[in-house]
Kinemage of the C-alpha trace (Angstrom):
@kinemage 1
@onewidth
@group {chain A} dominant
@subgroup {mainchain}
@vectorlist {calphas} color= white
{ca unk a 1} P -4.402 15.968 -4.584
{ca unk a 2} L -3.416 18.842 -6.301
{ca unk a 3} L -2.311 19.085 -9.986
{ca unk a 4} L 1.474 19.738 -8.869
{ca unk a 5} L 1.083 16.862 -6.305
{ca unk a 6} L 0.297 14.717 -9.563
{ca unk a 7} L 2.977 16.071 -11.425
{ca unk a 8} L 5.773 15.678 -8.595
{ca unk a 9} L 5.030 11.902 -8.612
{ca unk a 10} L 5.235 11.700 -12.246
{ca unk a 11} L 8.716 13.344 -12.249
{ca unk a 12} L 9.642 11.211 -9.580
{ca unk a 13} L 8.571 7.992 -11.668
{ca unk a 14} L 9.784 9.200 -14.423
{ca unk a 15} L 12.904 7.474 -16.252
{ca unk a 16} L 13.817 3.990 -16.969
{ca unk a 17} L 15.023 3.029 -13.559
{ca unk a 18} L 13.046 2.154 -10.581
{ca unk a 19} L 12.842 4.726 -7.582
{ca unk a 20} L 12.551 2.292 -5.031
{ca unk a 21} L 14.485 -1.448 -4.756
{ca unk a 22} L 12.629 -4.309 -6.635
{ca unk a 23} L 12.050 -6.384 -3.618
{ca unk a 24} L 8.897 -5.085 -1.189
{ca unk a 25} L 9.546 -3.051 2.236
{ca unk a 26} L 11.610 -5.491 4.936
{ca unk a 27} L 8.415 -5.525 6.872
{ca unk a 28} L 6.242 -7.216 4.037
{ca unk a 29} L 9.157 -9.903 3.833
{ca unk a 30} L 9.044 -10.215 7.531
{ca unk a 31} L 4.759 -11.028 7.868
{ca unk a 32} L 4.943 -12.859 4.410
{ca unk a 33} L 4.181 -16.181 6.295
{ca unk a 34} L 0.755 -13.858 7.465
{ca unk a 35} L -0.257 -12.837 4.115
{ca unk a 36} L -3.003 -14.821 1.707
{ca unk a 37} L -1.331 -16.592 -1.108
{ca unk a 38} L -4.608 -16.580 -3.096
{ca unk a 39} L -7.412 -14.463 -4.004
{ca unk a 40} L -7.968 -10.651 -4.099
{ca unk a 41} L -5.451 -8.178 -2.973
{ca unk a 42} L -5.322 -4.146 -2.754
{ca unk a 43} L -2.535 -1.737 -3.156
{ca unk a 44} L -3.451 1.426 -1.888
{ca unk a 45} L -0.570 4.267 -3.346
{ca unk a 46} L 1.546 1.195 -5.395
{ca unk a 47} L 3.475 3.308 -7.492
{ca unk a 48} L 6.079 1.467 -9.383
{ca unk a 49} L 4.455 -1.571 -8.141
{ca unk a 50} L 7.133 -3.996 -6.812
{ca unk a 51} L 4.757 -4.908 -3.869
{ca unk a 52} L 2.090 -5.553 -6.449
{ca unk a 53} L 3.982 -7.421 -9.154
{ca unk a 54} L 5.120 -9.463 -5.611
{ca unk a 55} L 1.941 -10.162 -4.313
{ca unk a 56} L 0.738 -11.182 -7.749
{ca unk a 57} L 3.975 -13.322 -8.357
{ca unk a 58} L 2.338 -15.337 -4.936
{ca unk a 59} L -0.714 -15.797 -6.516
{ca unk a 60} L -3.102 -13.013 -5.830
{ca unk a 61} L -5.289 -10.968 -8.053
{ca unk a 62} L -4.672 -7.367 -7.902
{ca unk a 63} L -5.887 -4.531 -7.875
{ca unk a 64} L -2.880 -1.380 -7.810
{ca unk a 65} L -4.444 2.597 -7.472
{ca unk a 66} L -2.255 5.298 -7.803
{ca unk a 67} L -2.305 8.582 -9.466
{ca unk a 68} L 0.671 8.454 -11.047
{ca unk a 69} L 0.686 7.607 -15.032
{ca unk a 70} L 4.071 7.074 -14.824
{ca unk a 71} L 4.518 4.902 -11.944
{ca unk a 72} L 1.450 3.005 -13.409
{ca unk a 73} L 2.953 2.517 -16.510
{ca unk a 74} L 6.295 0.596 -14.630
{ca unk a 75} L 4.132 -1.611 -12.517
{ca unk a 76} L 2.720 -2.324 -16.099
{ca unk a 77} L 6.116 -3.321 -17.625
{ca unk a 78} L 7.163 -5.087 -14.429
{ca unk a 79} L 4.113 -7.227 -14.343
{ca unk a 80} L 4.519 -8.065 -18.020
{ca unk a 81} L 8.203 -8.720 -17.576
{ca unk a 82} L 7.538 -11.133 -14.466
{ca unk a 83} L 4.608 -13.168 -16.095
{ca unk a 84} L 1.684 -11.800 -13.930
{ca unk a 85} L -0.034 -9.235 -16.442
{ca unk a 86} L -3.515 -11.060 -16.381
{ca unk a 87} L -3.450 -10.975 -12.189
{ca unk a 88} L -2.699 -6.942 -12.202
{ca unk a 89} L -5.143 -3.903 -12.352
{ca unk a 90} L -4.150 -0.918 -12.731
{ca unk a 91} L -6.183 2.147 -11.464
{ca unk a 92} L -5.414 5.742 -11.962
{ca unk a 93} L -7.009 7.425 -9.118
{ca unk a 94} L -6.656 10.253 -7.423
{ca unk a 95} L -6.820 9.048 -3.283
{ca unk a 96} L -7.139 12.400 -1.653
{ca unk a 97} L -11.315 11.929 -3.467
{ca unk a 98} L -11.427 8.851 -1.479
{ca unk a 99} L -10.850 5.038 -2.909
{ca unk a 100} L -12.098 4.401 -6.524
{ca unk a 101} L -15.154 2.067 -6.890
{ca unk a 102} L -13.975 -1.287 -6.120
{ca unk a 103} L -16.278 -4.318 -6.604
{ca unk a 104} L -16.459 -7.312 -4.155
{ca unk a 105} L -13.910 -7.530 -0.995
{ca unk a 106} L -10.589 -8.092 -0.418
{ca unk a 107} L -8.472 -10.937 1.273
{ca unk a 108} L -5.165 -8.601 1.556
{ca unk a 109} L -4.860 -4.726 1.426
{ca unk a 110} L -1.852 -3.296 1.381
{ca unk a 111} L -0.742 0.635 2.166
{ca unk a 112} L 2.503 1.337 2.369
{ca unk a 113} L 4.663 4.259 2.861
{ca unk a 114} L 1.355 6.490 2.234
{ca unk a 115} L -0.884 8.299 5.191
{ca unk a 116} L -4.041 8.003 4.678
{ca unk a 117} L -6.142 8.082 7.667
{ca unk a 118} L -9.377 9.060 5.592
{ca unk a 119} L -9.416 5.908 3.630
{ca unk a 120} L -9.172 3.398 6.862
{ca unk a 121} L -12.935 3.196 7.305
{ca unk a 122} L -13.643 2.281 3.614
{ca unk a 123} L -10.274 0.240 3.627
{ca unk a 124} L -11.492 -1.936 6.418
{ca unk a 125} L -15.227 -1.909 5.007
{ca unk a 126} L -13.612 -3.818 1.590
{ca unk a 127} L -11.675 -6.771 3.474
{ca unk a 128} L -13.403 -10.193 2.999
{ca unk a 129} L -13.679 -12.128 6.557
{ca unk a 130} L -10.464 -13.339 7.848
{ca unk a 131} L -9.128 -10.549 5.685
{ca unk a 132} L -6.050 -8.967 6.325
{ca unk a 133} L -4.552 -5.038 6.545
{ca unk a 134} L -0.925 -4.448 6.048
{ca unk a 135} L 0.057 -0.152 6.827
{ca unk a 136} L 2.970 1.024 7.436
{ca unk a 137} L 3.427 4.301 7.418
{ca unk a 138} L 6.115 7.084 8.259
{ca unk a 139} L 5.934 9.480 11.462
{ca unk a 140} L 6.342 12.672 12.031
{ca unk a 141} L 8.970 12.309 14.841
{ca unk a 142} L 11.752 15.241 16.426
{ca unk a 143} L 12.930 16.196 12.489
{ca unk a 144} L 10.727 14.355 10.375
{ca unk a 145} L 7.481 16.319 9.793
{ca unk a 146} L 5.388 16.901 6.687
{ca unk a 147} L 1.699 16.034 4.759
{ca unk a 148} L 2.321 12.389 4.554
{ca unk a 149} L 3.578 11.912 8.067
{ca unk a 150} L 1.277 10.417 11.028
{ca unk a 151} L 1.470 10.845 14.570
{ca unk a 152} L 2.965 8.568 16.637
{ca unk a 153} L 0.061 6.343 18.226
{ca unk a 154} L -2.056 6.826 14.999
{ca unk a 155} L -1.689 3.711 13.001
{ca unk a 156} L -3.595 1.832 16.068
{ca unk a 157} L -6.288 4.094 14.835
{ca unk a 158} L -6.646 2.214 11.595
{ca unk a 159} L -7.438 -1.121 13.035
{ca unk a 160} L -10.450 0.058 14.271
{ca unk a 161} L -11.908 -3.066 15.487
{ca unk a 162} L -9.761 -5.475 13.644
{ca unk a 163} L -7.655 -8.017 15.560
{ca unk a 164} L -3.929 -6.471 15.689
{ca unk a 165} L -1.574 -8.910 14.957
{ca unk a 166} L 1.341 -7.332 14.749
{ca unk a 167} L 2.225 -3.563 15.831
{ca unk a 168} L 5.121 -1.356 16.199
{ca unk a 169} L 6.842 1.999 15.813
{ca unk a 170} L 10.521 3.161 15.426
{ca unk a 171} L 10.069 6.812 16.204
{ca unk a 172} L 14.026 7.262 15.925
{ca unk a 173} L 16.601 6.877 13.206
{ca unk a 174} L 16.604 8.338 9.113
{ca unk a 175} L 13.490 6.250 8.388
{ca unk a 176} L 10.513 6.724 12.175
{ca unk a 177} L 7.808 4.459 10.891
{ca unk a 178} L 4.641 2.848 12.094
{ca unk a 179} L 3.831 -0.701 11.028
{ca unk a 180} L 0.889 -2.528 11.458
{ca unk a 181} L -0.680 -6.041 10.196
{ca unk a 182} L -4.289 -6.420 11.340
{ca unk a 183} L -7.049 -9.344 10.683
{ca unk a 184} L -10.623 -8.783 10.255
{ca unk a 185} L -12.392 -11.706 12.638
{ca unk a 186} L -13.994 -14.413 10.770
């Protein structure tokens, strides 16, 4: 990621209020009854860290990259402010040089809202057996292109041999997103 990349997500993060709503993406309410309530969790590209702060509010440990200072430093506050300091970790990291070291595996990684394609392999490669893998991600559909859009078809690609539990895409409307919740056998 490029120094202006880092920048851009500062600004965006930067402030007192929250860019995005407090609660997680409707899809992460919608497979909550699918997701671990204990152990280790990953949040790929958390930013403010609502999904974070919710997961650890559940009762997992976890562990939130991003490269943004800023957005690291809310997800700090928020945690603090909700009681669940001592189950968040924080980790400045730039993703586009691959994950950061990470010890041990994971029972839940999350990626949401960022494409990432290049960090699937390792992504699976972390999740403990009977782990799970929750992407969604936006698509480049008629009017909706750029860097952090995939393909339609391409979150599939990131099960790679992972049991697909739940799939689907919404090419159309303001928001054309891929969603995907996948279990590693086990």
């Amino acid at each position: 990621m490029s120094e202006s990349d880092r920048r851009r997500w500062d600004e965006r993060y930067a402030g007192e209020a929250d860019r995005m709503d407090e609660a997680p993406k409707p899809f992460v309410l919608e497979v909550a009854d699918r997701l671990p309530e204990s152990g280790r969790a990953l949040d790929i590209a958390c930013g403010e860290g609502q999904l974070a702060v919710w997961l650890a509010r559940r009762g997992l440990d976890v562990t939130a990259v991003d490269v943004s200072a800023r957005g690291l430093e809310k997800l700090a506050r928020r945690a603090r402010a909700q009681g669940v300091a001592a189950r968040v970790r924080a980790v400045r990291h730039d993703l586009d040089r691959g994950l950061p070291p990470l010890d041990g595996q994971f029972d839940l990684i999350t990626c949401v809202d960022f494409h990432a394609p290049a960090l699937m392999p390792a992504t699976r490669a972390l999740l403990a057996p009977g782990g799970v893998l929750l992407v969604q991600v936006l698509l480049a559909a008629e009017g909706h292109t750029g860097t952090f859009r995939a393909r339609p078809g391409a979150v599939l690609d990131f099960a790679g041999e992972l049991e697909v539990l739940v799939h689907r895409e919404s090419p159309g409307g303001e928001r054309p997103a891929a969603q995907l919740l996948a279990r590693r056998p086990g």
